[in-house]
C-alpha positions as CSV (number, residue, x, y, z in Angstrom):
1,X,-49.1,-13.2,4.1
2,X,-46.7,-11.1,6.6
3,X,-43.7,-13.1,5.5
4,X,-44.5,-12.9,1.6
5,X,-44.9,-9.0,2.3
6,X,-41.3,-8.8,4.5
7,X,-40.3,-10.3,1.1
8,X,-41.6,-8.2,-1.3
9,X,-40.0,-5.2,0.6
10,X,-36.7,-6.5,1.3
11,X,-36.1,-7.4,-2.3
12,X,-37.7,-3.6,-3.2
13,X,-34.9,-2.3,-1.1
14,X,-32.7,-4.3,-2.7
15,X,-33.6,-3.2,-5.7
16,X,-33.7,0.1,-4.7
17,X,-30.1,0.3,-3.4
18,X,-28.6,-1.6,-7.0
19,X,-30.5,1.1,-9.2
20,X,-28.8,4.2,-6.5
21,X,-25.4,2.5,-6.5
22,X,-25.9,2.5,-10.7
23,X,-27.1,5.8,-10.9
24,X,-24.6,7.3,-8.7
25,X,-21.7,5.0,-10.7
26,X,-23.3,6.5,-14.0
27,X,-23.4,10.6,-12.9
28,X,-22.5,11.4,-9.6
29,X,-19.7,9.5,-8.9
30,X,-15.9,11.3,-8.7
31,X,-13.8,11.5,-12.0
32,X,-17.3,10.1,-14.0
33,X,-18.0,7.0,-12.5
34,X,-16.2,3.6,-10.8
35,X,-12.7,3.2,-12.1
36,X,-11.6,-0.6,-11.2
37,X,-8.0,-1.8,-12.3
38,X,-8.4,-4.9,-14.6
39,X,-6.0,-8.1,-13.5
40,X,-4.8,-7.6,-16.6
41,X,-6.4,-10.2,-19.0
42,X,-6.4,-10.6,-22.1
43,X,-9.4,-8.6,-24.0
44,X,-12.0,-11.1,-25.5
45,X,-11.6,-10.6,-29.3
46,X,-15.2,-10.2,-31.1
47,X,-16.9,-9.7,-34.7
48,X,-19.7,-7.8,-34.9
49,X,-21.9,-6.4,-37.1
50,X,-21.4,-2.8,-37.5
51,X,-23.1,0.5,-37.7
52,X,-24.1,1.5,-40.6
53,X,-23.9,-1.9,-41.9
54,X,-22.1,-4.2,-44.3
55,X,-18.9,-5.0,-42.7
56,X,-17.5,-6.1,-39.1
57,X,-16.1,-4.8,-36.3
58,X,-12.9,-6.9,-34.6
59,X,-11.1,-5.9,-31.8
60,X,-8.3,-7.9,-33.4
61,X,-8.1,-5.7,-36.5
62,X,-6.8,-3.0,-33.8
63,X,-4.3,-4.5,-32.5
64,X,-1.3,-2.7,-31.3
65,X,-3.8,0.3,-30.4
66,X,-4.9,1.1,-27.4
67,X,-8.8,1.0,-27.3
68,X,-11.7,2.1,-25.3
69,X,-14.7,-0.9,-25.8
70,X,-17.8,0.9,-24.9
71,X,-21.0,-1.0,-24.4
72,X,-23.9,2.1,-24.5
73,X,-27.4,2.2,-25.8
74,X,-29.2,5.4,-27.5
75,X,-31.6,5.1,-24.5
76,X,-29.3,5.8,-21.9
77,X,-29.0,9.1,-20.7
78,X,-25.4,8.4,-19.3
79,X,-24.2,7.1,-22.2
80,X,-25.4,10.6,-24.2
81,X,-23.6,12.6,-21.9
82,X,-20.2,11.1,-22.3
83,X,-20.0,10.4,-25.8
84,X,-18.9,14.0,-26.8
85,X,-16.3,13.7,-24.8
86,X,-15.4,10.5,-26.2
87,X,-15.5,12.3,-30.0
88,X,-12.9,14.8,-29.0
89,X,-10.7,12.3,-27.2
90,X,-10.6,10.3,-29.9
91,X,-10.0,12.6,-32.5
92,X,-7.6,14.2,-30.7
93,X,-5.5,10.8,-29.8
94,X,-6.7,8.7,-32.7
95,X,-3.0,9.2,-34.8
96,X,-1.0,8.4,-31.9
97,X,-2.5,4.7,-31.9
98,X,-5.9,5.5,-29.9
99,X,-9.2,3.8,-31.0
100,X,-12.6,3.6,-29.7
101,X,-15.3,0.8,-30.2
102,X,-18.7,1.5,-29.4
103,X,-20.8,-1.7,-28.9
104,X,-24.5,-0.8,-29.2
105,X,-27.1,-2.8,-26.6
106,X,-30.0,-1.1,-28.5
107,X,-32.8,-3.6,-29.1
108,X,-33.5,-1.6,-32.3
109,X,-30.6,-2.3,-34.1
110,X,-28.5,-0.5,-36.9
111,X,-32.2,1.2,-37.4
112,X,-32.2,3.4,-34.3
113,X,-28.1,3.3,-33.7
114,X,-27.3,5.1,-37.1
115,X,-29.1,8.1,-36.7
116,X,-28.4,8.6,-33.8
117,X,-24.0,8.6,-34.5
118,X,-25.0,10.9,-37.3
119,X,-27.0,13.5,-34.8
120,X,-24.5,12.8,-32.2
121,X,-21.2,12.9,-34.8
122,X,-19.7,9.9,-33.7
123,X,-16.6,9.4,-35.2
124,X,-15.6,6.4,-34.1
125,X,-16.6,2.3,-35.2
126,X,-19.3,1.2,-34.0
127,X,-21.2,-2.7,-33.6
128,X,-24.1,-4.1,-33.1
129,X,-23.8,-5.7,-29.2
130,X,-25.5,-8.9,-28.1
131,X,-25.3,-11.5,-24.8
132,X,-22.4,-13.6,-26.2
133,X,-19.8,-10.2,-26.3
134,X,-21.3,-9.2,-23.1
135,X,-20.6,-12.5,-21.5
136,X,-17.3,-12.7,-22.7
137,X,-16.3,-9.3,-20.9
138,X,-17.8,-10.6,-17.5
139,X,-21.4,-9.9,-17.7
140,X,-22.6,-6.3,-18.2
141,X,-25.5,-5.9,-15.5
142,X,-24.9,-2.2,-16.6
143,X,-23.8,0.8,-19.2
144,X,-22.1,2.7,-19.7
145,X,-19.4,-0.2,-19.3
146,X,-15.9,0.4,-20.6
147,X,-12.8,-1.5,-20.6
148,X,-9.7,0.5,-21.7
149,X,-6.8,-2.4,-23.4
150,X,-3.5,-1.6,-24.1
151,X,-1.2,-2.2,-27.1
152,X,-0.5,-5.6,-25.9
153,X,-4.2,-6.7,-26.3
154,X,-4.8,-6.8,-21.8
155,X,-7.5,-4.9,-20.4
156,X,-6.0,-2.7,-17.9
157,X,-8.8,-0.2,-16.6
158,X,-12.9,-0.9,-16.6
159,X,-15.2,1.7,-16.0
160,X,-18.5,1.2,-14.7
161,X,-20.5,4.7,-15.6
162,X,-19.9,7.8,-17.2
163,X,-16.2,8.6,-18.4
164,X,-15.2,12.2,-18.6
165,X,-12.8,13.8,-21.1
166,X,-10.5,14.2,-18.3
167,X,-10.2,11.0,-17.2
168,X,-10.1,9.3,-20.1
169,X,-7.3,11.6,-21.7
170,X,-5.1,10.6,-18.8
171,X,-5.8,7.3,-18.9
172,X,-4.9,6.6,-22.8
173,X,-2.0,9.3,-22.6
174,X,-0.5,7.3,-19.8
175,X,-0.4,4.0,-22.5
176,X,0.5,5.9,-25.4
C-alpha cells in the first residue's frame, strides 16, 4: 500500500509541475510564451476541412508566404487572449506576403468554431484540426502551438504559448 501511495504522489507532482510549466509557457512567460528555433524543416503540408465549411485549407496553396500555423481551441483561455493580436498582425502584414492558419482542436467541430471567429472577428483561414496534422508537426501535447514558416516552405520559429503582437510583428517583419 505505501509503495502504490509513493506512486500515486510522485506521478501527482509530476503532473503537477507539466500543467505549471504549461501554464506559465501559455501566460506568464517573457515575450508570450517559449520561443524555440526550428532546425529548419520543411513544414508538413495538410488539407483540411475549413471553417465555415465547404472548401479546404492547404498550407501549399500559400506558398511563397510566410505563415503562422496555429493549433488553438475555443476552450482555451490562452488561445482567446492572443488571437486579437493575431487579427491586427495579420491585417496589418497580410499584403506584404503574411498569412495565418488557424487549426482548430475543438471537439465540436465547424459548429462551435464558427461562431466563435464571427464573435471574435477572425480574419484569417481557419481548419478543422485532428491527430494526423498534429503528428505530423511533432506531437502537440499543448496549445496554443505555433510554428512560424518562411517563404521557402521551412519552419523557422515554434511557439509553445501565447504569442503577443510584439513578438510576432518582429518575427514575420524580419522574413518579409
Amino acid at each position: 500500500m505505501k509503495k502504490s501511495t509513493a506512486w500515486i504522489v510522485a506521478a501527482l507532482v509530476a503532473a503537477a509541475g507539466s500543467t505549471t510549466a504549461f501554464m506559465v509557457s501559455g501566460k506568464l512567460a517573457p515575450e508570450g510564451g517559449i520561443a524555440q528555433a526550428a532546425a529548419s524543416s520543411s513544414a508538413p503540408d495538410f488539407s483540411l476541412p475549413s471553417v465555415p465549411g465547404g472548401s479546404t485549407v492547404k498550407l501549399s496553396d500559400y506558398k511563397g508566404k510566410v505563415v503562422l500555423v496555429n493549433f488553438w481551441a475555443t476552450w482555451c483561455p490562452p488561445c482567446r487572449e492572443e488571437i486579437p493580436d493575431f487579427v491586427k498582425v495579420r491585417n496589418s502584414l497580410n499584403a506584404k506576403g503574411f498569412e495565418i492558419i488557424g487549426i482548430a482542436m475543438d471537439e465540436g467541430g465547424a459548429k462551435v468554431v464558427a461562431p466563435f471567429a464571427k464573435e471574435y472577428g477572425i480574419s484569417y483561414p481557419l481548419a478543422l484540426g485532428n491527430q494526423k496534422v498534429t503528428r505530423s508537426y511533432g506531437g502537440i501535447r499543448g496549445i496554443p502551438a505555433s510554428f512560424l514558416i518562411d517563404r521557402e516552405g521551412k519552419i523557422v520559429q515554434k511557439w509553445v504559448g501565447m504569442i503577443n503582437e510584439e513578438t510576432l510583428t518582429k518575427a514575420v517583419q524580419a522574413l518579409l
